[in-house]
PAKOLTOR-560100 format. One record per residue (C-alpha): residue in one letter; x, y, z. Coordinates in pm, 1 decimal. Layout:
// PAKOLTOR-560100
PT   residuo          u          v          w
PT         A          X          Y          Z
...
// end
This chain:
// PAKOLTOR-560100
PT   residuo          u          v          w
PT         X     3270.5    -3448.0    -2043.8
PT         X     3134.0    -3174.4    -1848.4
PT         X     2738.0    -3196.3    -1746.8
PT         X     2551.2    -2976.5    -1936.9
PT         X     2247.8    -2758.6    -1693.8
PT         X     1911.7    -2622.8    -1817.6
PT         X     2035.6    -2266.8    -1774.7
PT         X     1647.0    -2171.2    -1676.8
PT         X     1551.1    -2069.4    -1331.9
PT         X     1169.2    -2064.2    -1386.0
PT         X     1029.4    -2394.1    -1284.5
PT         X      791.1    -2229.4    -1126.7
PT         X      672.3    -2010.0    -1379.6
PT         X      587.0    -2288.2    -1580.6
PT         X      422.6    -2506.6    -1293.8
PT         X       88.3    -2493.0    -1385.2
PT         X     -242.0    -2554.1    -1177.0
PT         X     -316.5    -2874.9    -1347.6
PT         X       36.6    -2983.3    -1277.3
PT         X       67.0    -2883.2     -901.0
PT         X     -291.9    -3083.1     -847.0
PT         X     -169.0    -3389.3    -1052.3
PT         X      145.1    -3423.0     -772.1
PT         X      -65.7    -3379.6     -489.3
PT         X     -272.4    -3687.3     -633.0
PT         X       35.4    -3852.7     -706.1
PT         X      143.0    -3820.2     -310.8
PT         X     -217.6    -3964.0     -195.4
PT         X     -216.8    -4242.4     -426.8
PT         X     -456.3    -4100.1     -704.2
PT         X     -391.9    -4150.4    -1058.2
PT         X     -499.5    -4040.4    -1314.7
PT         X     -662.6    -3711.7    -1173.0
PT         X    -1037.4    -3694.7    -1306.9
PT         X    -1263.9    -3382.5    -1375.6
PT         X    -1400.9    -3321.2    -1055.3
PT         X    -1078.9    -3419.5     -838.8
PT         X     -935.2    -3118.3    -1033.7
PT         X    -1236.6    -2919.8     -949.7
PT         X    -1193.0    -3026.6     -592.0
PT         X     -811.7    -2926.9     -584.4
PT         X     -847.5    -2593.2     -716.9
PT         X    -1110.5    -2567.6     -454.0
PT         X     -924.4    -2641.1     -200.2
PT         X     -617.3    -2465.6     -295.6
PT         X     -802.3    -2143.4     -278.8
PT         X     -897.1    -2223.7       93.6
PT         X     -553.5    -2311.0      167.3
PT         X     -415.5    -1977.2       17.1
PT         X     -667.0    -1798.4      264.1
PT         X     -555.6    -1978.4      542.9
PT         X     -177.0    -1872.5      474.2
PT         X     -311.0    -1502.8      550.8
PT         X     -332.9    -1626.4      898.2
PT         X       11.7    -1734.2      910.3
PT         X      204.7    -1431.5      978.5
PT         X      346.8    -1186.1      694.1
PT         X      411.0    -1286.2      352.6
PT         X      694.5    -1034.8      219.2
PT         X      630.1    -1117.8     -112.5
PT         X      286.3     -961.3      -99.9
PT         X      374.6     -641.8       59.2
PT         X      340.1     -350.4     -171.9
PT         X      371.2       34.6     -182.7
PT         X      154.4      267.3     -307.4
PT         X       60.8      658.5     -277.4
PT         X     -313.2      773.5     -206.1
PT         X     -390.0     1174.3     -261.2
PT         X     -500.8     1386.9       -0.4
PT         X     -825.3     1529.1      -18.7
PT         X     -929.3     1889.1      141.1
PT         X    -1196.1     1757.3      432.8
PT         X    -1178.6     1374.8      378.4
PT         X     -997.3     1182.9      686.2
PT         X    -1113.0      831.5      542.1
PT         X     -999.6      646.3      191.8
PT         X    -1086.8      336.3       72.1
PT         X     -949.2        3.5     -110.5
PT         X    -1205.0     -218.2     -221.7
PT         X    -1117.2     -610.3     -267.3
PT         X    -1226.1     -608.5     -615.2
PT         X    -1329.4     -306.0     -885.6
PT         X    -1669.6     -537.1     -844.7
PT         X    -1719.3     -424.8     -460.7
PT         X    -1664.8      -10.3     -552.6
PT         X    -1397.0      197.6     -624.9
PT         X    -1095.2      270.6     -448.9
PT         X     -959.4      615.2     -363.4
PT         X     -754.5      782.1     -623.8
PT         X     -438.5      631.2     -624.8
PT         X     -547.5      355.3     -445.3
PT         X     -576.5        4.8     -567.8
PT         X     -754.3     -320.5     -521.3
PT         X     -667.8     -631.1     -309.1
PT         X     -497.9     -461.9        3.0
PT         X     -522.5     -710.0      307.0
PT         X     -390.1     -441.7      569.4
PT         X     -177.3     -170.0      629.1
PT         X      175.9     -188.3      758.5
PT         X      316.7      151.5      800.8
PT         X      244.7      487.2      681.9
PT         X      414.1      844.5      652.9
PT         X      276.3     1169.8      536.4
PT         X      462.5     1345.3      202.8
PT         X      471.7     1673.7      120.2
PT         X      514.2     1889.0     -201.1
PT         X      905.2     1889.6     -167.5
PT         X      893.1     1484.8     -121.5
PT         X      973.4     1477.9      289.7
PT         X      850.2     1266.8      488.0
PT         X      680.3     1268.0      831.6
PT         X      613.8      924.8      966.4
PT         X      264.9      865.9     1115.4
PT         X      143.7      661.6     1388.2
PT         X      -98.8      372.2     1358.9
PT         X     -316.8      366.3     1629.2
PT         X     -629.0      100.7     1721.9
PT         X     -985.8      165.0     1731.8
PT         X    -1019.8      263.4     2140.3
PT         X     -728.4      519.1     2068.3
PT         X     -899.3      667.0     1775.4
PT         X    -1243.2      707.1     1985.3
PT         X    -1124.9      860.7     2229.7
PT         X    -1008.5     1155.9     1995.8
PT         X    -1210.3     1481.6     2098.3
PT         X    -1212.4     1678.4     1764.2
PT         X    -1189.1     1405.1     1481.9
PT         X    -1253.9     1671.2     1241.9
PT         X     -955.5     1899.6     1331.3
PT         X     -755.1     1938.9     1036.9
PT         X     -397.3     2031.6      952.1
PT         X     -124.3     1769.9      894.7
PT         X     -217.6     1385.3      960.7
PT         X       -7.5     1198.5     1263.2
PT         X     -176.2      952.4     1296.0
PT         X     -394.8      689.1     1097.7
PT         X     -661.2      426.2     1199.4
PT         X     -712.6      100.6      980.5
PT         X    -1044.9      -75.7      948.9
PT         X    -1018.2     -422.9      746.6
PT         X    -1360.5     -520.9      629.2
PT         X    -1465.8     -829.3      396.0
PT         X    -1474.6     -627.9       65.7
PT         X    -1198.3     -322.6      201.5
PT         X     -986.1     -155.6      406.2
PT         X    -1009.7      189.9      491.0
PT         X     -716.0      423.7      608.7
PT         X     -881.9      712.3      853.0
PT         X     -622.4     1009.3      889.0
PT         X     -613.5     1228.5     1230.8
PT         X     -544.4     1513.9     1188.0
PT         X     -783.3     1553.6      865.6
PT         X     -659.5     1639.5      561.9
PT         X     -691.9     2015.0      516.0
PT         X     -670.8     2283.9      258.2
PT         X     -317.3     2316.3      246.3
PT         X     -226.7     1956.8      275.8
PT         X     -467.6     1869.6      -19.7
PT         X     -279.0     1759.9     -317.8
PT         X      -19.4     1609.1      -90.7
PT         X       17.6     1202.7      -51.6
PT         X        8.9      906.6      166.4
PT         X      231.2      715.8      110.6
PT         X      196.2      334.4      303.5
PT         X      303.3       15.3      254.7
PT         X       75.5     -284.0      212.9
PT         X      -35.2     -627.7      243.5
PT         X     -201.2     -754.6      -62.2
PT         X     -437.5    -1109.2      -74.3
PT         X     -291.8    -1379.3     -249.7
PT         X     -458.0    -1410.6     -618.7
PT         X     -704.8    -1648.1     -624.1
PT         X     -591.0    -2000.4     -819.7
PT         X     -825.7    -1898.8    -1155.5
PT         X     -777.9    -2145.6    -1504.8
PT         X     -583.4    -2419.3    -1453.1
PT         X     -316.8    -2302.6    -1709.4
PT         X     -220.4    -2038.2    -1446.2
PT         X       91.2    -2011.1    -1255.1
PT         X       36.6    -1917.7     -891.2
PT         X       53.4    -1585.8     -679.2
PT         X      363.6    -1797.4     -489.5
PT         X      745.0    -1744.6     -458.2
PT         X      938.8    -2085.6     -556.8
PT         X     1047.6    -2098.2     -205.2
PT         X      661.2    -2138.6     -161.7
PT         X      613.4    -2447.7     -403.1
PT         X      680.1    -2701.2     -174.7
PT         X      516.1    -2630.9      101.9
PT         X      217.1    -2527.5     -149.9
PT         X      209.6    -2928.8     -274.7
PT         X      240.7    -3054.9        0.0
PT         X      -73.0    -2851.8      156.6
PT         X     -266.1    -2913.8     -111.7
PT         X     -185.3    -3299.2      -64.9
PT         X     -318.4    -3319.4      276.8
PT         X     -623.3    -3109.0      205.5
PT         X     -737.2    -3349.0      -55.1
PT         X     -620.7    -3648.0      178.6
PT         X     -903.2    -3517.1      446.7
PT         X    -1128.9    -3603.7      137.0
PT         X     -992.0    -3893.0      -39.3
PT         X     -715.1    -4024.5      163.7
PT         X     -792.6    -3961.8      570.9
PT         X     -578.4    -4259.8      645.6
PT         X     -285.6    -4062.1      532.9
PT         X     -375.3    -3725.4      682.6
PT         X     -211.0    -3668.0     1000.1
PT         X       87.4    -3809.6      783.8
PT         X       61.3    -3555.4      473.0
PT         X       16.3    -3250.5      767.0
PT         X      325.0    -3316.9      916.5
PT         X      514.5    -3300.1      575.2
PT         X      313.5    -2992.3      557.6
PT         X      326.7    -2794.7      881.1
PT         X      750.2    -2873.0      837.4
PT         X      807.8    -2737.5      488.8
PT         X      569.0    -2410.1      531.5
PT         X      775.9    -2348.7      866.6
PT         X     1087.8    -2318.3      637.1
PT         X      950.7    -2173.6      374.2
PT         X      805.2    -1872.8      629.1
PT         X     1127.4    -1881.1      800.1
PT         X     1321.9    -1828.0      484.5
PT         X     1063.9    -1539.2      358.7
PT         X     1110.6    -1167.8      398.1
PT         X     1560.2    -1005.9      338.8
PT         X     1773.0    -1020.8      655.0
PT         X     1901.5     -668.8      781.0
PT         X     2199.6     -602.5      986.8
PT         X     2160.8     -642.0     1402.0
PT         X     2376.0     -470.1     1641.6
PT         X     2440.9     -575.8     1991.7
PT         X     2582.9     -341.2     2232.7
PT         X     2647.5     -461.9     2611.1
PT         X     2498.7     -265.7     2876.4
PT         X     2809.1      -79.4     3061.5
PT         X     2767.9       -6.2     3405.2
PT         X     2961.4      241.0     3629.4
PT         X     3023.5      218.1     4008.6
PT         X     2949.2      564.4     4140.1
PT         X     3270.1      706.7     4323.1
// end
């Protein structure tokens, strides 16, 4: 008799807040999981969701979007929240930094622009030149990130778009019905975090143990993020001179 399978694929859809903070109790010993522990966990998993924005790229939270080009304004904003101010038109909320950016035209062409730092920007003479952008300047505050355009934006490039692509913060954990902002490549690694944050609280016996586990899945699960592309490797060909 053949086995029969669940034919479902969303285990982590339906892994709940409430759930993933009962299994990291479970792993430090602590059962059943009381009001405050769960108040603690969610807590903590918040932090820990942070912290992963200092761990390299997440590909999952890299977005696209479009902003419109304004005649005279070099600078466009994206708040953190619609509670902080509001974003540029076409902008959105939640954007972490910028990754790349190229300028679009009325036909839909592209012209890549350069990102450049905050010395190289400075050092511009005329900051208020305008014609068609080449290069951009990011500024990542606590409640936005701005995008400042050099060449500025000018009559005949108004109504034209940037169009960039994006790192977005990870949601924060909310109700504890909610699913989380994470891949299921994530989920793991996620549990097992959350375990050894709550051990340095209710378990410290266990938590250089628990980081270990920790530190070792979230290195495969960041190694495993993002597609593969194609490499090519040519050998370098040398030729005596005759």
């Amino acid at each position: 008799m053949a086995n029969t399978t669940s034919g479902t694929v969303i285990f982590d859809k339906n892994f709940s807040i409430d759930e993933i903070v009962e299994e990291a109790c479970e792993r430090i010993g602590i059962q059943p999981v009381a009001g405050n522990q769960l108040r603690m966990a969610r807590r903590s998993l918040n932090i820990m969701f942070q912290e992963w924005a200092n761990r390299g790229l997440h590909y999952w939270q890299v977005g696209n979007n479009s902003i419109t080009l304004v005649d005279g304004q070099a600078t466009y904003t994206m708040y953190r929240a619609t509670s902080d101010g509001t974003s540029d038109a076409n902008a959105i909320y939640g954007v972490d930094d910028v990754l790349e950016c190229v300028y679009r035209n009325s036909s839909n062409v592209d012209t890549p622009l350069t990102k450049i730092n905050r010395s190289t920007y400075q050092g511009l003479s005329n900051k208020t030149s305008e014609g068609v952008p080449s290069q951009y300047f990011v500024q990542r505050f606590i409640d936005k990130v701005t995008i400042t355009l050099y060449l500025t934006p000018g009559s005949s490039e108004a109504g034209n778009y940037i169009n960039y692509y994006y790192v977005k913060r990870i949601q924060d954990v909310g109700d504890y019905t909610n699913a989380t902002d994470v891949p299921y490549r994530f989920v793991p690694c996620m549990v097992s975090g959350l375990a050894f944050y709550l051990s340095q609280k209710l378990a410290p016996q266990r938590t250089q143990e628990l980081k270990l586990y920790y530190e070792d899945e979230l290195q495969r699960a960041l190694a495993e993020d993002g597609s593969s592309s194609s490499s090519f490797i040519t050998p370098k060909t040398y030729y005596p001179n005759v």
